[in-house]
C-alpha positions as CSV (number, residue, x, y, z in Angstrom):
1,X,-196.0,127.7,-32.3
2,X,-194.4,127.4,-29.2
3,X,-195.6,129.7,-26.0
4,X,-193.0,131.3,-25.7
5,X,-192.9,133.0,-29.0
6,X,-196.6,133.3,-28.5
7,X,-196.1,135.9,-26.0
8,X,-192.9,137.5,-28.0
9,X,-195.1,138.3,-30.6
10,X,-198.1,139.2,-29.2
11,X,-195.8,142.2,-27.9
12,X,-193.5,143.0,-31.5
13,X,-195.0,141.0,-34.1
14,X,-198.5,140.4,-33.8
15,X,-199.1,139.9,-37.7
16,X,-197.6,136.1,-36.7
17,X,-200.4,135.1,-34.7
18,X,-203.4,137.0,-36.1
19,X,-204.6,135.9,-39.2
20,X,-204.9,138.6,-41.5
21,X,-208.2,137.4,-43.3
22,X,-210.4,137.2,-40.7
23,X,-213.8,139.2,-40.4
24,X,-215.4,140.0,-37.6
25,X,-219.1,138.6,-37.7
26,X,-220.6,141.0,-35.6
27,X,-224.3,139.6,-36.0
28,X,-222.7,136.9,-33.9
29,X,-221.2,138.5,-31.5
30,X,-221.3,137.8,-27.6
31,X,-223.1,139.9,-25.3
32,X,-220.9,142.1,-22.7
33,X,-222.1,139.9,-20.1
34,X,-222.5,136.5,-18.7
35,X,-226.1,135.5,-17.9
36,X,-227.3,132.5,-15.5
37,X,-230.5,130.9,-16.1
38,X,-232.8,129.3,-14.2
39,X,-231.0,129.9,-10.7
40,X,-232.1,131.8,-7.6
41,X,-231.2,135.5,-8.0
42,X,-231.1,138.4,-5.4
43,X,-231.5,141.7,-6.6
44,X,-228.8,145.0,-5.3
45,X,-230.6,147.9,-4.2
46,X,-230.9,149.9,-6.8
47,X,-230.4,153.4,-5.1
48,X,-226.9,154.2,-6.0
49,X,-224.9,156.7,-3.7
50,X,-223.3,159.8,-5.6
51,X,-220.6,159.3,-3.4
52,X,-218.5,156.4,-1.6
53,X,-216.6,158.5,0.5
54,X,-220.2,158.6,3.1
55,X,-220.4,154.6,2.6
56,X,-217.7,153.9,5.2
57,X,-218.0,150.4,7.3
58,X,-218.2,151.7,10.6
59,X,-215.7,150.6,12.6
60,X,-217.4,148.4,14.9
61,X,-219.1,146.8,12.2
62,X,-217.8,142.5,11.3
63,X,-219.1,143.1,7.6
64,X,-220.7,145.6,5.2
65,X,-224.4,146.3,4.8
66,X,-225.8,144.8,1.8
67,X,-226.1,148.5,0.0
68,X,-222.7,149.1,1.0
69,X,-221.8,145.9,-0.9
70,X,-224.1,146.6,-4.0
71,X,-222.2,149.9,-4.1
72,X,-219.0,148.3,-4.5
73,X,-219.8,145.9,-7.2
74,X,-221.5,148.9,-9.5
75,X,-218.9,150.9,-9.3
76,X,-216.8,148.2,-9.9
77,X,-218.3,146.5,-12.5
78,X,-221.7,147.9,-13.0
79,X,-223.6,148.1,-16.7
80,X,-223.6,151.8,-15.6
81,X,-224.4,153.9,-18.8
82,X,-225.6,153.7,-22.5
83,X,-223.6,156.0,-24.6
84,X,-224.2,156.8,-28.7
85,X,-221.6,158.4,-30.3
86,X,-221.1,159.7,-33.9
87,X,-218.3,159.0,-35.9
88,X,-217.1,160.6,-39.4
89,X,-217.5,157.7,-42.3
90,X,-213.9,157.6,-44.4
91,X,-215.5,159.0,-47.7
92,X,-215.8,162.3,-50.0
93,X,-219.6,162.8,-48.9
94,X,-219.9,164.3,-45.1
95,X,-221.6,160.7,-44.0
96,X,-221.1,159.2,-39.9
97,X,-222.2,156.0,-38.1
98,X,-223.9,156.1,-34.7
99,X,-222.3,153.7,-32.6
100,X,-224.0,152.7,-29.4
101,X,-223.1,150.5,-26.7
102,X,-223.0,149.5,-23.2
103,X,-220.8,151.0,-21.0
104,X,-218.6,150.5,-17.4
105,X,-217.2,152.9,-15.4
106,X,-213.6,151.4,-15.9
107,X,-212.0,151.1,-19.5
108,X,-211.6,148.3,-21.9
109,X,-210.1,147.2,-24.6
110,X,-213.3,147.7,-27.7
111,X,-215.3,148.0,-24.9
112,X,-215.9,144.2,-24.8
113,X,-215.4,143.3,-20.9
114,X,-213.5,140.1,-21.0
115,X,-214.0,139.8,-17.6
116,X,-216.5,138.3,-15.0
117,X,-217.1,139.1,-11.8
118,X,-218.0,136.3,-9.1
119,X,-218.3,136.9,-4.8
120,X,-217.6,134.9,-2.1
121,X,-219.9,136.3,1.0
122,X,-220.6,135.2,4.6
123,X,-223.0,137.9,5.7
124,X,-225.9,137.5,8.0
125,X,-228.5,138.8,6.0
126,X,-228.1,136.2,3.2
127,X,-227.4,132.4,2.2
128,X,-223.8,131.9,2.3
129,X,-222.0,130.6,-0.6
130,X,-220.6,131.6,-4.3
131,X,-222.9,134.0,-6.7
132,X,-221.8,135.6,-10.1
133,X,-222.7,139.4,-10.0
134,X,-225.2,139.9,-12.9
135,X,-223.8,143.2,-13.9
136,X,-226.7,143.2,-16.7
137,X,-229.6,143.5,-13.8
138,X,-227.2,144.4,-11.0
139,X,-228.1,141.7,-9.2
140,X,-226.3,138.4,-7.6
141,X,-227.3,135.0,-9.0
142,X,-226.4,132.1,-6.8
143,X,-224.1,129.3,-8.0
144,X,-223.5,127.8,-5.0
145,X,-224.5,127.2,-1.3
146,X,-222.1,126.6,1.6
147,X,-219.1,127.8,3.7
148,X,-216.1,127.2,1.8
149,X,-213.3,128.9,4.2
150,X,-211.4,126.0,4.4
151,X,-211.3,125.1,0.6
152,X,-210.3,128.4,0.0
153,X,-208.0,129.6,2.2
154,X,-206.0,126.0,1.5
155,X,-206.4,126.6,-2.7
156,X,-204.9,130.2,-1.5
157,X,-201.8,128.4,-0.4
158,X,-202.8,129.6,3.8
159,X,-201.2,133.1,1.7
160,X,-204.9,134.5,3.1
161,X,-206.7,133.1,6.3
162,X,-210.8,133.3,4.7
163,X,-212.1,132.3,7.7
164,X,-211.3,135.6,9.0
165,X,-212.7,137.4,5.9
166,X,-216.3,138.3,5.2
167,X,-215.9,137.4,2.1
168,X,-213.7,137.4,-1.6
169,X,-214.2,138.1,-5.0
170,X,-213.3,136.8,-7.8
171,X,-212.2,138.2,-11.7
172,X,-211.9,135.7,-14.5
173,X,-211.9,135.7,-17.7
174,X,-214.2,134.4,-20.6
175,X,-212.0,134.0,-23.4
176,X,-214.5,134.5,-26.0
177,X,-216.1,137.8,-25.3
178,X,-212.9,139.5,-26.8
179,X,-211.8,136.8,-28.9
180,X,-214.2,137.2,-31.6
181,X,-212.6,140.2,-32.4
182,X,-209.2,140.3,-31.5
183,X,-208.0,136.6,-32.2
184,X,-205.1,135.3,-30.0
185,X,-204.3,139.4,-29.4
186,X,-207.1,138.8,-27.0
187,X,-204.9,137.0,-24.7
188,X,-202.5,140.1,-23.9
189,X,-205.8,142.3,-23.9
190,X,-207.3,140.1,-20.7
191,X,-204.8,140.4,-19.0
192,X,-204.6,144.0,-18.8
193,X,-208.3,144.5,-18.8
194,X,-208.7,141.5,-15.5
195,X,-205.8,144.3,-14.1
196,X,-207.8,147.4,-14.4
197,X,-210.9,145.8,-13.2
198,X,-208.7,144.8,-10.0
199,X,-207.8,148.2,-9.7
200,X,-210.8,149.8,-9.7
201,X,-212.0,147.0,-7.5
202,X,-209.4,147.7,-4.5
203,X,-210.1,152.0,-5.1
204,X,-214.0,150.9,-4.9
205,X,-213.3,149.1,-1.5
206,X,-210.9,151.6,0.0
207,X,-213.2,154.2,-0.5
208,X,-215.7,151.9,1.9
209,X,-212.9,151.6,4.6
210,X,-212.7,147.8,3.3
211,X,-208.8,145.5,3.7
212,X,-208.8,144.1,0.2
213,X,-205.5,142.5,-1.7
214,X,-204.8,140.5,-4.0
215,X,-204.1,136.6,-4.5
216,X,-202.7,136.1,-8.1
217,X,-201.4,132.3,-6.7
218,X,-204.2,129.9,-6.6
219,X,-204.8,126.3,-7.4
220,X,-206.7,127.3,-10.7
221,X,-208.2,123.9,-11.5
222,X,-209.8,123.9,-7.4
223,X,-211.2,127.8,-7.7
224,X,-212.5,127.1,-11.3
225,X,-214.4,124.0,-10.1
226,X,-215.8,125.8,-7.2
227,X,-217.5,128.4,-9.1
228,X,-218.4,125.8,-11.8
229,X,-216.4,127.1,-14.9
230,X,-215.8,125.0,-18.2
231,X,-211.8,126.2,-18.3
232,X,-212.4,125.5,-21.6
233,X,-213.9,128.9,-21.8
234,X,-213.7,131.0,-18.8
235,X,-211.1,130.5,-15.9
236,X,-210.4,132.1,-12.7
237,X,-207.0,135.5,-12.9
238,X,-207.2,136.5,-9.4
239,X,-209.0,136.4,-6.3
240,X,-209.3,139.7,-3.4
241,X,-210.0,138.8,-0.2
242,X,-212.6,141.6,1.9
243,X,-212.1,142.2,5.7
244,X,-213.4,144.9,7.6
245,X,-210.3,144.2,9.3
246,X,-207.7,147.1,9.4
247,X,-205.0,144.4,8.5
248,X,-205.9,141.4,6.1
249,X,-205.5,138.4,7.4
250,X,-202.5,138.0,5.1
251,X,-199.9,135.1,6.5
252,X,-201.0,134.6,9.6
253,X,-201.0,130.8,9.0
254,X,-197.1,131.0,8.7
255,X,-194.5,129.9,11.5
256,X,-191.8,132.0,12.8
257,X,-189.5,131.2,10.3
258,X,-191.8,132.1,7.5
259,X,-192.6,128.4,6.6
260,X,-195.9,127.0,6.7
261,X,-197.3,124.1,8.9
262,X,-199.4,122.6,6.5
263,X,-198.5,120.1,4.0
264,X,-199.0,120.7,0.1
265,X,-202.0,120.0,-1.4
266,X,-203.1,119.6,-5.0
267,X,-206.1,121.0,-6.8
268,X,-207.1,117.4,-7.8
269,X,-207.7,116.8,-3.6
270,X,-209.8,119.7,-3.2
271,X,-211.5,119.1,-6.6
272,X,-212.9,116.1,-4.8
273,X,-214.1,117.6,-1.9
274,X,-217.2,119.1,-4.0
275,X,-219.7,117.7,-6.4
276,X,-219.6,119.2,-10.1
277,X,-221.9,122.0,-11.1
278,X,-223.8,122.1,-14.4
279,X,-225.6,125.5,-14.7
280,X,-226.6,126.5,-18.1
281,X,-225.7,130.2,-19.5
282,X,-226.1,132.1,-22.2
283,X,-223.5,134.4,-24.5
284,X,-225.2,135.2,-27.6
285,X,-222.9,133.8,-29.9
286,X,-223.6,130.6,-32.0
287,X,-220.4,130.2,-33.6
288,X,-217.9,130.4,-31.5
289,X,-214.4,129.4,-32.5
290,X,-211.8,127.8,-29.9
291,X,-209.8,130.2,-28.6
292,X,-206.7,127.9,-29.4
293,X,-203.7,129.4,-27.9
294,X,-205.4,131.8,-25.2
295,X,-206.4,128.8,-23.9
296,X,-203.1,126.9,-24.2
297,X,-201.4,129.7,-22.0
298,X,-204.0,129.5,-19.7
299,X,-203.5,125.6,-19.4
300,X,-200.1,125.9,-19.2
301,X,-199.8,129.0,-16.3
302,X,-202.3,126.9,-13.7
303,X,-200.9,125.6,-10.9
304,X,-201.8,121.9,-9.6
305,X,-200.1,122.4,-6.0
306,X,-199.5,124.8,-3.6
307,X,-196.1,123.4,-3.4
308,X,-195.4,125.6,-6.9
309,X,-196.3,128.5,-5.2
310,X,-193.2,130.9,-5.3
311,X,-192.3,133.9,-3.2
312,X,-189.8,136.0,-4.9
313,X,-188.8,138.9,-3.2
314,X,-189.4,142.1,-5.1
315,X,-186.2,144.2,-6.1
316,X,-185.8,147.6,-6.7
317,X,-185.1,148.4,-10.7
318,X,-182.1,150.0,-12.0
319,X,-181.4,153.0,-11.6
320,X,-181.1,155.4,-14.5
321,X,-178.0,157.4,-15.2
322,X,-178.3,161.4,-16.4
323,X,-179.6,164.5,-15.2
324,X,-182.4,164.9,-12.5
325,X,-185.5,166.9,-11.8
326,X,-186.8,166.6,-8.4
327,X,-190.9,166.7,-8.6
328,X,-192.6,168.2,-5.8
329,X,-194.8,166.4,-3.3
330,X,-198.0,168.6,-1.9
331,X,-200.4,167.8,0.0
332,X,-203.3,167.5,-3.1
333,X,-207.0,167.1,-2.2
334,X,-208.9,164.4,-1.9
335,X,-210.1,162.4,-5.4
336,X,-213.6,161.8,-5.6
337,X,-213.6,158.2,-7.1
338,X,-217.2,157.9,-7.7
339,X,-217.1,161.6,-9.3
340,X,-214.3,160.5,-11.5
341,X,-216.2,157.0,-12.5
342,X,-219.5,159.0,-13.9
343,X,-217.0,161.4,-15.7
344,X,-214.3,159.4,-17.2
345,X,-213.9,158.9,-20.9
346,X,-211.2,158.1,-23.2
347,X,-210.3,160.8,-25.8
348,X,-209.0,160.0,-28.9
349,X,-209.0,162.5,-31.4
350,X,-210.7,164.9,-28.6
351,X,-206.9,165.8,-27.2
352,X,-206.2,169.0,-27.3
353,X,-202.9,170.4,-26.7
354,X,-202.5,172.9,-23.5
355,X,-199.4,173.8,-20.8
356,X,-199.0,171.0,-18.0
357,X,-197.8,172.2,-15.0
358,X,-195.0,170.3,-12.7
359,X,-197.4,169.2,-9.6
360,X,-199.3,168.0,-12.3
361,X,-197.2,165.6,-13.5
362,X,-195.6,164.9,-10.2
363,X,-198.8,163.9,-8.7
364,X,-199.8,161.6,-12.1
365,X,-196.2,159.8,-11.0
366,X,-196.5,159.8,-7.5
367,X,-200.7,158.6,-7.4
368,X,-200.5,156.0,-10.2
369,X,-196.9,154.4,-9.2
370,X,-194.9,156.2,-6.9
371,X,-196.8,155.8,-3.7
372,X,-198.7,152.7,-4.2
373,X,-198.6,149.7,-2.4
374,X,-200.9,146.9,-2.0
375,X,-201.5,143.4,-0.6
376,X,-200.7,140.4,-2.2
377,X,-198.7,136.9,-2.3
378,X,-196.1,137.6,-4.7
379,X,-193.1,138.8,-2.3
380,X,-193.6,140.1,1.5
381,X,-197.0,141.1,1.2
382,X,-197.3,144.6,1.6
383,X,-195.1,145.7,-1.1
384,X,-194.8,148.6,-3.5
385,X,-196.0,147.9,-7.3
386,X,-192.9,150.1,-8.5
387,X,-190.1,147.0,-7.5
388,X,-192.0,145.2,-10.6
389,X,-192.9,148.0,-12.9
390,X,-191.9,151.9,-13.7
391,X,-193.3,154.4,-16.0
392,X,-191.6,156.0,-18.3
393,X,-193.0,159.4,-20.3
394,X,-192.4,161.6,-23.5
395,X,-193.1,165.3,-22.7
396,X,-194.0,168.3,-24.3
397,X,-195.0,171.6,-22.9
398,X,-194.3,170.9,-19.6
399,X,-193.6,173.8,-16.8
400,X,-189.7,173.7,-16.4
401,X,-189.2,170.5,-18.2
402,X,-187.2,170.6,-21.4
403,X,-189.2,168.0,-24.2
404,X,-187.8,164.6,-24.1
405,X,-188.2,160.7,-22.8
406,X,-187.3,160.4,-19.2
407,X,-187.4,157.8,-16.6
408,X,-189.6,158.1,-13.3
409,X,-187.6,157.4,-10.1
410,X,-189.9,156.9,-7.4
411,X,-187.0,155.7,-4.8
412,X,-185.7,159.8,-5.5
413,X,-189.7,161.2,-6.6
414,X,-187.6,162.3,-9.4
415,X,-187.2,161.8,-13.3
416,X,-184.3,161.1,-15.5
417,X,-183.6,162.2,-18.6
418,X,-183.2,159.5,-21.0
419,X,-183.1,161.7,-24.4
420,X,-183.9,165.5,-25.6
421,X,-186.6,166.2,-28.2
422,X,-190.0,166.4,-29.1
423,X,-190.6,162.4,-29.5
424,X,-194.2,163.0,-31.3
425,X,-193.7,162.3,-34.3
426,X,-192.0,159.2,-33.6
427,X,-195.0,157.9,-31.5
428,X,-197.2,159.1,-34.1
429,X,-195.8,156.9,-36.7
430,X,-195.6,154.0,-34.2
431,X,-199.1,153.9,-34.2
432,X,-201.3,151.0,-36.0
433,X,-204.2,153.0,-36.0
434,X,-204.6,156.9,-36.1
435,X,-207.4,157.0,-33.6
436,X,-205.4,159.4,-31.7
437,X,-203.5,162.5,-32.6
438,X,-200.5,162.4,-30.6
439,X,-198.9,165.7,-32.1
440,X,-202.5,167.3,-29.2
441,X,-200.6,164.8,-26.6
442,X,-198.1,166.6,-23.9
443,X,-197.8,163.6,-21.6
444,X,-197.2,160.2,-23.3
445,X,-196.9,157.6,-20.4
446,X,-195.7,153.9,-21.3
447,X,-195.6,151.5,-18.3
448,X,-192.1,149.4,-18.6
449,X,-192.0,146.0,-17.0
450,X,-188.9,142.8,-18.0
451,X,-188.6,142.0,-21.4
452,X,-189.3,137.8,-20.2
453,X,-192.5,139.2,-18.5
454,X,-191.2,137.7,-15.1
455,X,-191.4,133.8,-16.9
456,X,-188.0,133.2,-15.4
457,X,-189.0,134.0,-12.3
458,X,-192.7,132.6,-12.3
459,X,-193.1,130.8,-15.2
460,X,-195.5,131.6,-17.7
461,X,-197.8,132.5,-15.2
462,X,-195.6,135.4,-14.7
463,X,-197.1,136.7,-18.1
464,X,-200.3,136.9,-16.7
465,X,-199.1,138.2,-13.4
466,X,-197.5,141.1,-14.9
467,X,-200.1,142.5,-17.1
468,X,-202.3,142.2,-14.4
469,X,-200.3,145.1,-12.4
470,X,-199.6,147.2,-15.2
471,X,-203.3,147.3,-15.4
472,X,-203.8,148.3,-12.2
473,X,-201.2,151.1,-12.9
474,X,-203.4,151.9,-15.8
475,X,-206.3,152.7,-13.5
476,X,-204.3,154.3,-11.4
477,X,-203.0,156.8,-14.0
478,X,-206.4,157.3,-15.2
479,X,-208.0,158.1,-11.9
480,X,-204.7,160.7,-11.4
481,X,-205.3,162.2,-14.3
482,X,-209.2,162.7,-13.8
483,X,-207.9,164.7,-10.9
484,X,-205.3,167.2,-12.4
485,X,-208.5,168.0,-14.8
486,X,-207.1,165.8,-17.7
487,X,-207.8,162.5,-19.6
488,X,-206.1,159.3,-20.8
489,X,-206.4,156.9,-23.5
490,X,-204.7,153.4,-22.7
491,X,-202.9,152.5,-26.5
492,X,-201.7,148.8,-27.5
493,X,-202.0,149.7,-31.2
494,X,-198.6,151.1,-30.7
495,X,-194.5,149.9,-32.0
496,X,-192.9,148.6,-28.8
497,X,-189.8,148.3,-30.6
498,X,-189.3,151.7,-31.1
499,X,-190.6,153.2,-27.8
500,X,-187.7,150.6,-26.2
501,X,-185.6,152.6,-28.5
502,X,-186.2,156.1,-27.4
503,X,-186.3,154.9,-23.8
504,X,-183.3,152.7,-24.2
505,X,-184.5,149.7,-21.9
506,X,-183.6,147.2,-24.2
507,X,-179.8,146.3,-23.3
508,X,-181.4,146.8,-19.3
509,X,-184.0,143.7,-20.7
510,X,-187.1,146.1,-19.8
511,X,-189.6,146.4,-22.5
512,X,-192.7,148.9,-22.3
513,X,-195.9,146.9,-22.1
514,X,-199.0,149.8,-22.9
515,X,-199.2,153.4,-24.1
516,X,-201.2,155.8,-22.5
517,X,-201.6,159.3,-24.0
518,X,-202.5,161.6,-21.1
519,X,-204.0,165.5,-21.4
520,X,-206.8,167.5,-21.9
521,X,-209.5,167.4,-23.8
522,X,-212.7,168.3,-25.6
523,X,-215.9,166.8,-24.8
524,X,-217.2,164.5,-28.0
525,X,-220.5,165.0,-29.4
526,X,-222.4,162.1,-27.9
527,X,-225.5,161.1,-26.7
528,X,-225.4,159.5,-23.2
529,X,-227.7,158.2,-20.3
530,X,-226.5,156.6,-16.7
531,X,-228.3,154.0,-15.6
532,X,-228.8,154.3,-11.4
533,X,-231.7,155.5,-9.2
C-alpha cells in the first residue's frame, strides 16, 4: 500500500488498513508510561500548587525555580489521578464492569498516552543535559549530560537560537503504546494526541509567564539520536523551546533579507558529533508487533537536512458565501487552567441537552481558534492557527441561532450559514460506535483542515504537521468549554464523508479532520482519587 492511500484511508476507509480479525491481548498490554532503569533520577517536589496563576517567573528572574518547573511538567503530563468507573454490560441481566485506570489531566485517545515527554534544561541548581520526565514517579531521569545549544539550535534549522533559552522540551511518540490496540489507526491517533499534549503544554507555561513555541521542523534522525531513541519505536513530533524572555528567540539568526548565514547541515553531521546511547527501558509488553506502516510514515516524513526545511507563508481560507451572524466579543474572566485540569472529563452518554447562549458559543470560537496565535517555524513565526485550520459546527438550541451547519469566520468573528436543519440525526448515524448520544448534543464542533493534509505543500510531513494543530485546537476547545460551564468529547469514530457533505468543503478540497461534541453534562458515577500533596 502506498503512503498516500495510507493516510486517505485512515481518514474515509479505515476498514483497508485495519485488519478486522485482530484481538486485543490486553494481558500484554504496555504500560502508560516509559520507564528508565538503572540511571540517575531526580525527584519533582511533590507539593503541587492549586493554582498556576501565583507561579509566575518573576520578571527579573533568567529561568524558573525547580517547583515552578515540576509544576509545569504535572500539569502537563503528570500521572495525576486514578479513576474507576462502572459501565452497563450489553446483556438481559442488570450486570457492569469496573474499569479503572490511570489518568492525565489532558485527553487521549483510549486513554493510552502515545506520547513521551523528554526536557532540555540549563538551570543552575542541576546537571545540565537531556532527562525523560518519569510521569509514573513525577520525577526526571537523566539520559544525558552536557550543553547541547549548538547541536540544537543547528538541528532547529537557527529557526530558534537555544543558547538563549533555558531550556526545551520535547514530545515524541512511542508507536506501540496505542498500537496494540488501534493497529495502523494509531498513526492518525498520535498525531492528534502529540497535538493536544503541545497545547496543554504552551497553556501550562503561559500560565507561569514562560515564551514557549513550537518547532515542528527538525532534523529527526539528529534529535532522536540525542535523546537516545530506537526510531524503530519511538521518534521525536516536536520540540518547544522555554525562555523567560518576553520574545523567543525565534530568527534572530536570520540576515536582513530573511536568509540565513549558515550553510546546510545534515542530520548524519551532527549524528557524529555524539556518542550512541544504550539505556535499557521497560514497557510491559512481550509481544510486541511492528508497527509496520506508522513507522513507514514516520521514516518517510524525517528530514536529513535543514536545507528541506520550508517556510510557506500561511494564507487566509476561503471565505464562505450566505447569510451572517455577527458573535459578540466581551471581555470574559479569567480561565483557571489548573481548576479546569482537576475538573475536566469527557462525557459520553453523560450529555444532557440544555439552551446555549450566544457569548457562549462566541467565546468557544473566539478562545479555541479565533484569537489564537502562537510561535513556530512553519510561516512568519508569530502566526494565527486559523490561516491552516477553521471549525465548523452543527447547532441546536442555540440563543438566536436558527439549527443548522455553519462556518466560523474569524477574519469577520462571525458564522456562516452553510445549511438549515437539525443535523443530529445525521451525525448520529455517522457514528462507529454509540458511546455518545448526539440527539443530548447542541454544539457539534468538527475542526476542517485541506483534504491533501498540506502534503503538497510539506510533504508527508505535512500529515503530521497538521494533526498536530488541530490538536492543539482540540485543547483549546476543551479548556473554552470548561469555562462556559460545559464539556467536550473529541470523536474519530465518526463518517467524514458525510460531515464534508453537510458542510460542503469538499469541491473547496477541505476535509474535517475530528469531531467534538460540546455541552453540558451530568457527572458519571465513578470512583476517583488525585494524586498530588
Amino acid at each position: 500500500m502506498s503512503l498516500d492511500s495510507f493516510i486517505h484511508h485512515l481518514h474515509f476507509d479505515i476498514e483497508k488498513v485495519n485488519p478486522s480479525d485482530t484481538d486485543v491481548d490486553w494481558e500484554d498490554a504496555p504500560l502508560p508510561y516509559k520507564l528508565y532503569r538503572g540511571l540517575p533520577t531526580l525527584s519533582l517536589p511533590t507539593e503541587i500548587p492549586l493554582t498556576l496563576m501565583k507561579q509566575k517567573v518573576l520578571s527579573d528572574c533568567k529561568e524558573p525555580i525547580f517547583s515552578q518547573l515540576g509544576a509545569i511538567l504535572w500539569y502537563t503530563y503528570g500521572v495525576t489521578q486514578l479513576s474507576q468507573a462502572v459501565m452497563p454490560m450489553a446483556s438481559d441481566e442488570d450486570e457492569v464492569i469496573y474499569f479503572q485506570s490511570k489518568r492525565r489531566f489532558l485527553p487521549s485517545g483510549g486513554a493510552l498516552y502515545p506520547s513521551e515527554l523528554y526536557v532540555y534544561l540549563k538551570l543552575n541548581d542541576l546537571s545540565h543535559g537531556i532527562y525523560h520526565y518519569d510521569a509514573a514517579h513525577h520525577r526526571l531521569v537523566l539520559l544525558r549530560e552536557g550543553n547541547f545549544d549548538s547541536y540544537l539550535t543547528r538541528a532547529v534549522g537557527w529557526n530558534c537560537d537555544l543558547n538563549a533559552c533555558f531550556g526545551a522540551m520535547f514530545v515524541s511518540t512511542f508507536f506501540w503504546k496505542n498500537f496494540f490496540k488501534y493497529h495502523h489507526f494509531s498513526y492518525r491517533l498520535q498525531g492528534l494526541d502529540a497535538g493536544v499534549l503541545l497545547g496543554q503544554l504552551l497553556s501550562a507555561t503561559t500560565e507561569v509567564g514562560i515564551s514557549s513555541g513550537i518547532c515542528f521542523q527538525f532534523l529527526d534522525r539528529a534529535v532522536n539520536h540525542l535523546l537516545g531513541l530506537s526510531e524503530q519505536e519511538e521518534s521525536v513530533y516536536a520540540i518547544v523551546p522555554l525562555t523567560v524572555q518576553p520574545d523567543l528567540a525565534w530568527d534572530s539568526l536570520k540576515k536582513a533579507d530573511g536568509k540565513r548565514q549558515e550553510k546546510a547541515v545534515t542530520a548524519s553531521e551532527l549524528i557524529q558529533e555524539l556518542p550512541q546511547l544504550f539505556h535499557a527501558h521497560y514497557v510491559k509488553s512481550k509481544n510486541r508487533k511492528d508497527p509496520l506502516l506508522p513507522r513507514r510514515m514516520n521514516e518517510a516524513a524525517m528530514l536529513e537536512s535543514t536545507s528541506s526545511f520550508s517556510s510557506v507563508a500561511a494564507t487566509n481560507l476561503s471565505r464562505v458565501n450566505g447569510s451572517r451572524i455577527s458573535l459578540p466579543v466581551e471581555d470574559w474572566p479569567e480561565i483557571n487552567f489548573a481548576q479546569y485540569c482537576r475538573n475536566r472529563l469527557s462525557p459520553e452518554i453523560d450529555f444532557m441537552m440544555g439552551k446555549i447562549q450566544l457569548s457562549q458559543l462566541s467565546r468557544l470560537l473566539h478562545e479555541a481558534i479565533g484569537s489564537f496565535s502562537y510561535r513556530n517555524d512553519l510561516g512568519d513565526g508569530q502566526e494565527m492557527i486559523a490561516k491552516r485550520l477553521t471549525l465548523s459546527v452543527c447547532l441546536h438550541q442555540v440563543e438566536g441561532i436558527v439549527d443548522g451547519a455553519y462556518h466560523f469566520d474569524h477574519q469577520g468573528n462571525s458564522l456562516a450559514l452553510i445549511q438549515y436543519g437539525d443535523h443530529r440525526l445525521k451525525l448520529q448515524l455517522g457514528l462507529s460506535m454509540d458511546n455518545v448520544n448526539l440527539y443530548q448534543v447542541p454544539l457539534c464542533f468538527h475542526v476542517i483542515g485541506d483534504i491533501d493534509h498540506q502534503t503538497s505543500k510539506r510533504g508527508l510531513r505535512g500529515y503530521r504537521i497538521q494533526q498536530m494543530e488541530a490538536g492543539i485546537v482540540v485543547q483549546r476547545l476543551l479548556v473554552s468549554a470548561y469555562a462556559c460551564g460545559m464539556g467536550g468529547h473529541p470523536l474519530l469514530g465518526y463518517d467524514a464523508r458525510l460531515c464534508d457533505e453537510i458542510y460542503q468543503i469538499r469541491s473547496k478540497q477541505k476535509t474535517s479532520l475530528i469531531q467534538i461534541p460540546v455541552g453540558p453534562y451530568r457527572h458519571r458515577p465513578r470512583l476517583q482519587g488525585g494524586l498530588h500533596g
